[in-house]
Each structure stands twice: as C-alpha cells, then as structure tokens.
Phi, psi and omega in degrees: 000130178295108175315139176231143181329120202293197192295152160092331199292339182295012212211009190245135215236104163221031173196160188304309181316333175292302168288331177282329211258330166275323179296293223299320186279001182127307167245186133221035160296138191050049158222166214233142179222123191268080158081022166292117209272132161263017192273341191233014151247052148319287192288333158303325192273347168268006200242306201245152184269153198214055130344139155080322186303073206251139215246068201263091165132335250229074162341122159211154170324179178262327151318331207265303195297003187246334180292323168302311194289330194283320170299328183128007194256118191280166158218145186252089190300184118349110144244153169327127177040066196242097188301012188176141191302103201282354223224351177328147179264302180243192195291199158249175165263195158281314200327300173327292156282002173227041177305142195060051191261295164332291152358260179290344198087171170297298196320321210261015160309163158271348176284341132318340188241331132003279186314318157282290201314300203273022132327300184295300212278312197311320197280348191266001207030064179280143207262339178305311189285002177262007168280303168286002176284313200298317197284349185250341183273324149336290182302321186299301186296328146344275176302342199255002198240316198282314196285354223219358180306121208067016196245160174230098171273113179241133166294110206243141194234158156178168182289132182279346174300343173298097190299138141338143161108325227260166159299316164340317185284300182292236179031265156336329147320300182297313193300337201257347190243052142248319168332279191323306160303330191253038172093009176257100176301133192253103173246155243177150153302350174072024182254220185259208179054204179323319171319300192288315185304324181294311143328285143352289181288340166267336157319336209257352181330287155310344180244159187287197191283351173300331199279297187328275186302354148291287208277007130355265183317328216257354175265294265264319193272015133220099157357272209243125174307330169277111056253329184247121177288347173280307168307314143327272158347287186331284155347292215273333168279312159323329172273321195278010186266313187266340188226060155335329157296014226278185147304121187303157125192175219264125174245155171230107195238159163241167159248020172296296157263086202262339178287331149303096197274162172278141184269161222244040175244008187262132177296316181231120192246131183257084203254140196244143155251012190238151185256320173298324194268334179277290172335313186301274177261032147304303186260348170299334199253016178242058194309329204270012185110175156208134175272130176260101153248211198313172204144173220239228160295337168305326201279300179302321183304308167348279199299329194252352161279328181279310197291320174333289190276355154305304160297002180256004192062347199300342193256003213084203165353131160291145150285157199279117169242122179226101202272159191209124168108061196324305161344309188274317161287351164265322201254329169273338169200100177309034198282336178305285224292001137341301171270005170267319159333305153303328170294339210274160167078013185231156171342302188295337168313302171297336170236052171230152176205158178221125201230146162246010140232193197280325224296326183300307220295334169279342164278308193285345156307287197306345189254333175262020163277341195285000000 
C-alpha cells in the first residue's frame, strides 16, 4: 500500500508560490508556512488574516511579524548560524550537501559541517539542540512522505564496506537499476558501498546499459571514501556530470554516522539526526519489499527491524523480505535460518526468500508480492 500524504499537509505553505497562491484566496488561517523568505511579502502578510497560522523558519520584516503575532499567529524565527534548516520543506539534495565541494574539499560542505555541529551540540546536551535536531528530523519525514506519496518503494540494505570496483559493486548496480525498470522507487540507506550502488543502478536506469559499464571504471579509481571522502565524492559528480540525466531514488543517511557521507546518485536524500527515527522509517516505507545484501551488523539489525513487524502484522500485509547470498547468510552470519524459524507457520512465511545472486532478486520480489 502507497503512502499517501498525512492529514495537514493541504494546509502546508513551502515556496513563495504557494504562498502567494493561498494570499490570492484570502487568508492564512491555519496554515503552516515553511522556511519561506517573507521579506518582500509585507503588504501580503498586512492584508489577509493568518490566525491559527503558524510561520517556521520565514525571514520577514519586523512590521509584518509583529502585526502577525498581534493577530495570533505563532512565529518561529530563524535561527542564526545554523549549518541546517531546522524548518525545511523538502528533501535535500547531493547539490545541497555537498555544496563547495570543489572549492573547499567535503569539510567545508554542509553536510560536513552538520556533522560537526552535532558532534559539538550531541556531547553538551544542549536541550535547544535536541529541539532542533527533533524538529528538523521531523520536517525530513514530512517531506519524505510527501515526496514518496503514491510511489512503490522497495529497499535495497547492504554493508557500506563494498568497494567501488569490486564485483559486489557491480552486482548491486544492476540490482537497483533493474528495481527501477521495473517501475519501483529505490530508497536506500542512502551512504557509500551497497547503498551507493544501488543508487546508482537507478541513476543509471534511463540510458541504456552501456552507461553503466562506462562509469564503473571511472567510480572504481576511487575505491572507498576512505582515505579521502572529497576524492571520492568527486568521482560520483563526474559521472552524474558526463550523464546529467540520471533516474530518481531516495537514500535515507544519517548523521549519527556522519564519518559515512551520503552518496550523490540518490535523487533525493532524507538525512536524519536520531539513527533510530531514520531506520524506522526507512524501512516502514518500503511497502514494496526490501532486498538485503551482504552485510555486516547493520545489515543484520536491518533484516530483524524489518521482520518485526512482519511478524506482528503491526504494519498490515508482510512485506517481501529477499536475502541475496545464501553463503553469507547461512554460514558467515546465520541470519536465514532465524527469520525462517520465526516465520514459520505465520503470514510472513510466504514473503521471505533467500537467493543466491542479485541477478534472482528481482523475480524473487516479484513472486513473493504476487
């Protein structure tokens, strides 16, 4: 079942356009207006009543904000010297985070310097900043529900150790961009390794197969983010560079693992600061299933953060769960015969499978939605 936009979002104000198109009908009672620049709608914010109306993020004159509040209308400023919108409307982008990358290197990105704030704010427990951390993780699933409204997301999980290069890499390429053919937003963790491939392979989705196996090589000749996450980085715009044209899908990164930059084929990235608020609903949103591959602990939490609610009904319908690498999963980390124990004799028994290459994953998704 497609998420559809909750209750309120018809009452939500997040571009001048919007805003200007809601003034045109009269009011702005009860509506929320998001991270919008009001400075040069004065005389709209004196005209019409915005009762009820509450303003987060929205530069405006000191005439206008005091005429709003004297109506009743909350505001919410700005705040000052903030690497990031707490109040944001949509998702981000790579362009966004990793603005100045060329310039400066990745530190002086903002998604670098995010990373440092909550570094900084996480160890003093400053309580304003877990107020903006909830209110900016918040606004991100907002926008993540809106942009994903009507869409069938199937999850691809995997380990961030999977080098650039590697067959592994490829594999996992292909796998997001066969998803993708077949009419499915490809959301992700949104980091490097399996993650990025997956991504990837949905970028790469619109051009014919040719695209791929050129920019392989050319991601290949840095391996790893590590040692340098700016070389890396570079790489993945050099390719989204030379095929501008690439294929939507969703990464959800956190900055809980902030030493892990989000990678720059996810058309749209929904980046968290609580790692728990990011899991959840990463995979709650993957109605369409999720395919796992190899992976390390993470992978594992994954599959069993996933299983949960299957086995419980809590979400409805189980979902398509599809383990890839039978080896790895019976014998280097025994996570099958677990979730087939748990299953057995319950709904989710019919919508689990263990495949042994990627190449299986997409008939096997497909066979346990039918």
């Amino acid at each position: 079942m497609a998420h559809s936009p909750r209750h309120g979002h018809d009452r939500e104000i997040e571009s001048l356009q919007e805003f200007d198109e809601v003034v045109a009908r009269g009011s702005l009672v009860g509506h929320r207006v998001q991270s919008v620049d009001l400075t040069d709608r004065t005389f709209a914010l004196l005209s019409v009543p915005v009762a009820a109306a509450v303003f987060l993020g929205c530069p405006m004159q000191p005439d206008a904000a005091a005429k709003v509040r004297a109506d009743g209308a909350l505001v919410f400023p700005p705040v000052p010297d903030l690497a990031f919108d707490p109040y944001r409307g949509e998702l981000y982008t790579p362009d966004e985070l990793f603005a100045g990358l060329s310039e400066h290197g990745y530190a002086g990105t903002p998604d670098a310097l995010a990373y440092a704030w909550f570094r900084r704010t996480r160890a003093d427990g400053d309580i304003f900043a877990s107020m903006l951390r909830a209110v900016h993780d918040d606004s991100v699933s907002d926008a993540l529900d809106e942009r994903l409204a009507g869409a069938r997301v199937v999850g691809v999980m995997g380990g961030h150790a999977m080098a650039r290069g590697s067959d592994a890499y490829s594999g996992a390429a292909r796998l997001g961009r066969a998803l993708a053919r077949d009419g499915l937003t490809v959301a992700t963790g949104g980091g490097p390794g399996a993650m990025e491939a997956a991504n990837l392979g949905a970028y790469a989705a619109p051009y014919d197969d040719a695209m791929l196996d050129d920019a392989l090589p050319l991601l290949g000749k840095e391996p790893s983010f590590v040692p340098s996450v700016t070389h890396w980085a570079r790489a993945a715009f050099e390719v989204r560079s030379r095929w501008p044209d690439g294929g939507d899908s969703i990464g959800v990164p956190t900055w809980f693992y902030g030493h892990e930059p989000p990678n720059a084929f996810a058309g749209h990235i929904a980046k968290y600061f609580s790692n728990a608020t990011r899991e959840d609903g990463l995979l709650a949103r993957c109605d369409a299933g999720v395919v796992f591959l190899p992976g390390a602990a993470g992978t594992v939490q994954e599959i069993f953060d996933n299983s949960t609610p299957n086995y419980y009904g809590s979400r409805g319908e189980p979902t398509p769960m599809v383990l890839v690498d039978r080896r790895h999963w019976t014998e280097h980390l025994p996570a099958w015969p677990l979730l087939r124990s748990l299953a057995a004799g319950r709904a989710m028994e019919k919508r689990i499978a263990l495949v042994d290459t990627v190449e299986e994953a997409p008939e096997a998704l497909s066979r346990l939605t039918s």
